[in-house]
N, C-alpha and C positions, 0 to 999 in steps of 0.2 A: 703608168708603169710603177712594177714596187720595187723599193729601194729598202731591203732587210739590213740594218746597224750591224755589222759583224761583231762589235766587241764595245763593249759596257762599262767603264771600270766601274768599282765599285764605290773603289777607295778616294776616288774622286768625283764619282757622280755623274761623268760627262761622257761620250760618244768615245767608242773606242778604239776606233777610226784615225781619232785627230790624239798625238801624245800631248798632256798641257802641257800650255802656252810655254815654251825657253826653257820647261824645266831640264831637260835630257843635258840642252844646251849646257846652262847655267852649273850643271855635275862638271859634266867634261870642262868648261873653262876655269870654274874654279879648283880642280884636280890639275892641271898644269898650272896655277899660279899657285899652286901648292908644292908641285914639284921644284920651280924657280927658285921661292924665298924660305925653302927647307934645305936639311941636310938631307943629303942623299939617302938616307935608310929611313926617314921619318915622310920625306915626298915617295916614296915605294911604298910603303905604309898605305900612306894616304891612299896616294892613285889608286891600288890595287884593291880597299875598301868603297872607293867611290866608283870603281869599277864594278865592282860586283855589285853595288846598290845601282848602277844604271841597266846593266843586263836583266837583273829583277825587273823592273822596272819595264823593262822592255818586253820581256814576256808577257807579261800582265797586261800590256798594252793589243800584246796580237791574241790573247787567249779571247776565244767568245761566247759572250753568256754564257749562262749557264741555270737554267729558269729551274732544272730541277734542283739543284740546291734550295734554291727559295721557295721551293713547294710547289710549280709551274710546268702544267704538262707543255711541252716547246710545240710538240705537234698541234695543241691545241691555239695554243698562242699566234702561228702562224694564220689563223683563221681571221684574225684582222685585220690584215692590210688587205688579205683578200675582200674582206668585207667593206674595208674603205675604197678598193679601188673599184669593187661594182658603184657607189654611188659615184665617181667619176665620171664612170661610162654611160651614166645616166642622165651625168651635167648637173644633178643634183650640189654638186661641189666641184672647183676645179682640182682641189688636190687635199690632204691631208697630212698631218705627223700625229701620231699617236704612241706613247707610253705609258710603259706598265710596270708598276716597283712595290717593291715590299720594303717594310722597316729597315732590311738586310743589303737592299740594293737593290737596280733596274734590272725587271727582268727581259724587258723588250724595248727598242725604239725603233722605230718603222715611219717609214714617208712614202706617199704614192700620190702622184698626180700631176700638176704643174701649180706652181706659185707663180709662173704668167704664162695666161695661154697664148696670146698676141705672139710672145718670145718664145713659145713652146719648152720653157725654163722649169726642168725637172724640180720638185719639191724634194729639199735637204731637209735633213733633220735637225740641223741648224739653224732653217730660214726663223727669220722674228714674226711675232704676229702682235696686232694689238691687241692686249688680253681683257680691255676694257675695266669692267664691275671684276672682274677678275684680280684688279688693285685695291678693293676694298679689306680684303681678309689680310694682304699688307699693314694697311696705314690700320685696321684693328691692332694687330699685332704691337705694331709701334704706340700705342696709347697703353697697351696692359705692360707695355716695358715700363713704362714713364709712373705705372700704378705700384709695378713693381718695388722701383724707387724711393718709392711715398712721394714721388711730385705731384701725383693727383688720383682721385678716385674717382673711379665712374659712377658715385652717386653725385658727384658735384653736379651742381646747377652749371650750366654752360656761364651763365654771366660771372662766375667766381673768375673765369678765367678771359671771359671776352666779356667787360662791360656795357659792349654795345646791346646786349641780349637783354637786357634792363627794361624792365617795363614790358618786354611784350604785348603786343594785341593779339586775338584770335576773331576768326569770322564766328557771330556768332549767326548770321541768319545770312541769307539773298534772295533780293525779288529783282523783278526787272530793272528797277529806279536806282536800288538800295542796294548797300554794303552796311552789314549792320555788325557792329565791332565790341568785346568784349574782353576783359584779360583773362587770360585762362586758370583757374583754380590753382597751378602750381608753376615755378620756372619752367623751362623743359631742364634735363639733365645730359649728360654724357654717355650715361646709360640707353636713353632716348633715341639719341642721335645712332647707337650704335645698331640698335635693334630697329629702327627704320618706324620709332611711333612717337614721334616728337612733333609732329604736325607740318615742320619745313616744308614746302613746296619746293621745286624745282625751279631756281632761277636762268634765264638765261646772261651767261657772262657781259658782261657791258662792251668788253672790249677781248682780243685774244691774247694782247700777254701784258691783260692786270695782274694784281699779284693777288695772291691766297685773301690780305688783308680787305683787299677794296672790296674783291668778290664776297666773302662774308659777312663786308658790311652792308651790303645790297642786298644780302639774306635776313637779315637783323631787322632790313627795314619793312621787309611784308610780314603781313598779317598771321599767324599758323591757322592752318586748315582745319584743328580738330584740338580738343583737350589732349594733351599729353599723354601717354599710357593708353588711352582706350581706344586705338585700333593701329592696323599694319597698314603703313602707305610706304612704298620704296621712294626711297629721296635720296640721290646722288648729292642732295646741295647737303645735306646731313654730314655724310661723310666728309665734304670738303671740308668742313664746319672744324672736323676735330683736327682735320692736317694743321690747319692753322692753329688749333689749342696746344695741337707739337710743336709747333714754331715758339706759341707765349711762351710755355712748360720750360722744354728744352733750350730758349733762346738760338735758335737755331734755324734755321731756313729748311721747310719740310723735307723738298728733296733731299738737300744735305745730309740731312739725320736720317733718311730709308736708306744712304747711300751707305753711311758709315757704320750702320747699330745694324742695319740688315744683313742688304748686296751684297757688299763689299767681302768681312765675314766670312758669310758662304757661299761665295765665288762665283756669284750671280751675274759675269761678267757683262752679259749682253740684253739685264732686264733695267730701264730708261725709259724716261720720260721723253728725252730728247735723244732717238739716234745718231751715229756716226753717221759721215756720209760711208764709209765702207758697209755699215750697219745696215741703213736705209738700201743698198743692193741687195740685202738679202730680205727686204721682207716681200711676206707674200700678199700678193694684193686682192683685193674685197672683188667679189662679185654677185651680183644678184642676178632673178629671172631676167632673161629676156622681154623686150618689150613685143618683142614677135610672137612669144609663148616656147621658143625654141632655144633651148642651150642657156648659156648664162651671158650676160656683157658687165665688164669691168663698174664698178663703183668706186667713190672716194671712204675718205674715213670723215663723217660729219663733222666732228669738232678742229679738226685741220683747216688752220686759214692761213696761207701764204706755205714757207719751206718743213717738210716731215723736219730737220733737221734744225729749226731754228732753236736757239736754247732761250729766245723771249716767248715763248708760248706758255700759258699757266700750267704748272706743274699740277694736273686735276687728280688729288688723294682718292676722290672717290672713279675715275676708270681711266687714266691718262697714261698708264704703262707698256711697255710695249716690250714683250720676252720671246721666249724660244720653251722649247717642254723639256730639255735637257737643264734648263735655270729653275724653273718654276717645281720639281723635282726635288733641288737643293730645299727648298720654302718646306712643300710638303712633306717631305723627308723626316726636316726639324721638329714639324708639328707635330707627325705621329712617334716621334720617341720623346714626343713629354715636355718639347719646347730643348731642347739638346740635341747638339750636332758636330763631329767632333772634338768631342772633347770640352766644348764651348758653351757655356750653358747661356740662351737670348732672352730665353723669360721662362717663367716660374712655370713649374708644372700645374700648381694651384690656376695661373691664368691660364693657360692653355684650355685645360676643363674650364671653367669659365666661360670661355670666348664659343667654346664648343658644344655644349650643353644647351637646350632649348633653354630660352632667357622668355621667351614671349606667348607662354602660359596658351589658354587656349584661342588665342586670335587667331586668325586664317592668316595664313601670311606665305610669301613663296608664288611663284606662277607654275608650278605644278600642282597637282592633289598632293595631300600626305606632308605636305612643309611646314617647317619652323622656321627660326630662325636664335640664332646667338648673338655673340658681339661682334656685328661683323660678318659672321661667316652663315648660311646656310646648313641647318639641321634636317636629317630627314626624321621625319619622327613615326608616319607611316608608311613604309612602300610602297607603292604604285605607279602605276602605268609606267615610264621611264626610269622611275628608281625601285622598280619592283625587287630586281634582283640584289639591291643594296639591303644592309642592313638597318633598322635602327640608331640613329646616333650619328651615322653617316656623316659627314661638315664638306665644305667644298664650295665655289662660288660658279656661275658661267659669265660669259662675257657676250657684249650686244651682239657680237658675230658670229656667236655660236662654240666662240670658244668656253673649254669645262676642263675644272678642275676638282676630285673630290678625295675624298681621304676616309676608307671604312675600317677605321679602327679595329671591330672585331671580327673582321677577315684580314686583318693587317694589308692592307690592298690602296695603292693608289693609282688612279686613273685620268692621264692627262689627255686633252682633243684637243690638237690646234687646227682649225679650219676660218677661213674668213668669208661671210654668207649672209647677206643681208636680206629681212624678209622671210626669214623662216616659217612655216606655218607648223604650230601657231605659236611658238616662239622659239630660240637659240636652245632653252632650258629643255622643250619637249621636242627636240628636234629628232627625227628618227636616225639621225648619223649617229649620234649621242647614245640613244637606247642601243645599237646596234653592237656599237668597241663595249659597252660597258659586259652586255651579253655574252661576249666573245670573253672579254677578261675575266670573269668570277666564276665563264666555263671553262676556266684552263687554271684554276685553283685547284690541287691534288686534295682529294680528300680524304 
């Protein structure tokens, strides 16, 4: 079933549908406690001005999209949810939300399908999803704040800031018998870590809610897989690496600081490492094939051990977040107008470029054809198969579930997928749901 978003603000970023949270409220209450403790011709004043700021306010609430403004043919744009709700029909996916925004505001939000089929639980376009790798281009973010500042640069050696990285070994050889060990020609760096060629391996956590500290030091203690700089290996344990250098930097507990310098901010109310239990109602839950070959049956999310909701499970910087595509919007929003967002400036346009710009020369890197990669973020550098229709320059991440997030700068175009699918073939990043909205979206660009 599709569920078409009737109204968008702009000016808020969020569904427009739902007024934000108390604000309507918070006019009218504090316009009679202004009438109260005023003089009669100053509480008239007031009211009548707060008045007409809530009426505003209100309209703008029930007015809907409006894509041709933003350069969006609407007729074309409706060809998405139709699109997502064929692969429904097909079990391909149980359900989907999809958005589509320019620099200027959201031109669409759409949901089609169930977020549980058991409960036959229509998909909102509010439901959360776990956005996975989708929390990397985050915790980047928060490192070029921190470079911003001068509290650190990404050419530091990671051990400048975690001593434990000291001395490193690397594998220099293996036979059947033998582990043959070597230091590697240079530290690794920050820069390393960010761009996925620092040699880390992937550990697995020792426990579920150690802290960023332990987990890193369990990173510190194997071997790197490869000399630093000279080739592309994706490493989630990489990323964790630098949450916790936020943590040294900033003296601050990682989530803390995504919560405060981020989130918080730009009004990213419902994107968390640890859901609410109201929170945890509304996500939508994983499914893969069938083991019959027929339809889909429910999955868990792998790195969950005991409650969605407990707040001791490790805050993982590299894919642990878990958002909605009307939050994750606010992020890429920021990104495409140069790291500013209301008003607000979060980081330097200098980093922004940076973080976005092919950083990783000509390594093959990416699990599509045609990738790069930056700080952090995926580059597309040539077009193909799945990002044929993108441009150059492209940045954006996906998530193990299929969730995608991308930002085309020179179509001014962002493109969010929240679906949750495990087993994709041959992955979340080349998945044909993905190729399919993107299609839809850059065809309903006016030209």
């Amino acid at each position: 079933m599709i569920q078409r978003c009737s109204a968008c603000l702009r000016s808020f970023g969020v569904c427009g549908n739902e007024t934000p949270p108390s604000f309507t409220n918070t006019l009218a209450v504090r316009g009679r406690l202004l009438y109260n403790i005023r003089p009669m011709r100053t509480a008239f004043r007031s009211s009548f001005a707060l008045l007409s700021l809530l009426v505003l306010i209100t309209s703008s609430a029930a007015a809907p999209p409006n894509p041709a403004a933003l350069g969006m043919d609407a007729a074309k744009l409706k060809e998405i949810p139709t699109r997502m709700q064929k692969f429904v029909d097909d079990s391909v996916i149980s359900g989907a939300v999809t958005l589509v925004a320019r620099r200027e505001g959201v031109a669409c939000l759409d949901a089609v399908g169930f977020s549980d089929l058991a409960a036959k639980r229509q998909m909102r376009a509010d439901d959360l999803f776990w956005i996975a790798s989708m929390t990397k281009p985050l915790t980047a973010t928060c490192v070029l704040m921190l470079q911003d500042e001068g509290k650190l640069s990404v050419e530091d050696p990671v051990e400048k800031h975690l001593p434990e990285f000291k001395g490193q070994w690397m594998v220099a050889g293996r036979s059947k018998d033998t582990l043959t060990l070597k230091h590697p020609a240079r530290p690794i760096t920050l820069r390393d870590l960010l761009t996925h060629t620092s040699g880390i391996g992937n550990v697995d956590s020792p426990r579920p809610n150690c802290s960023l500290a332990e987990l890193v030091m369990a990173y510190a203690q194997q071997p790197l897989q490869f000399e630093p700089g000279s080739k592309w290996a994706y490493s989630t344990a990489g990323i964790n690496v630098l949450g916790r250098v936020v943590e040294v930097v900033s003296g601050r507990p990682f989530a803390e600081f995504l919560d405060a310098r981020l989130l918080k901010p730009l009004g990213m109310k419902d994107t968390t490492f640890w859901p609410t239990r109201a929170q945890a109602r509304r996500l939508a839950k994983a499914y893969q094939p069938a083991g019959s070959g027929r339809g889909l049956e429910e999955t868990g999310i792998y790195f969950i051990k005991g409650e969605l909701t407990s707040r001791d499970r490790t805050p993982f910087p590299g894919g642990g977040l878990f958002s909605t595509a009307p939050d994750l919007v606010r992020f890429y929003r920021m990104i495409l107008n140069g790291g500013e967002s209301g008003g607000r400036r979060y980081v330097s346009k200098a980093a922004v470029e940076q973080m976005t710009r092919i950083q990783t020369g000509e390594l093959k890197a990416g699990f599509v054809e045609g990738m790069s990669f930056g700080l952090g973020w995926g580059v597309v550098r040539q077009p193909a198969g799945v990002t044929a229709m993108l441009l150059p320059g492209t940045c954006g991440h996906g998530g193990a579930y299929g969730t995608q997030g991308w930002i085309d700068t020179k179509q001014n175009l962002i493109v969010v997928l929240m679906i949750q699918r495990l087993k994709q073939l041959p992955n979340g990043d080349a998945s044909v749901v993905r190729s399919a909205f993107q299609e839809a979206a850059v065809a309903a660009i006016k030209k």
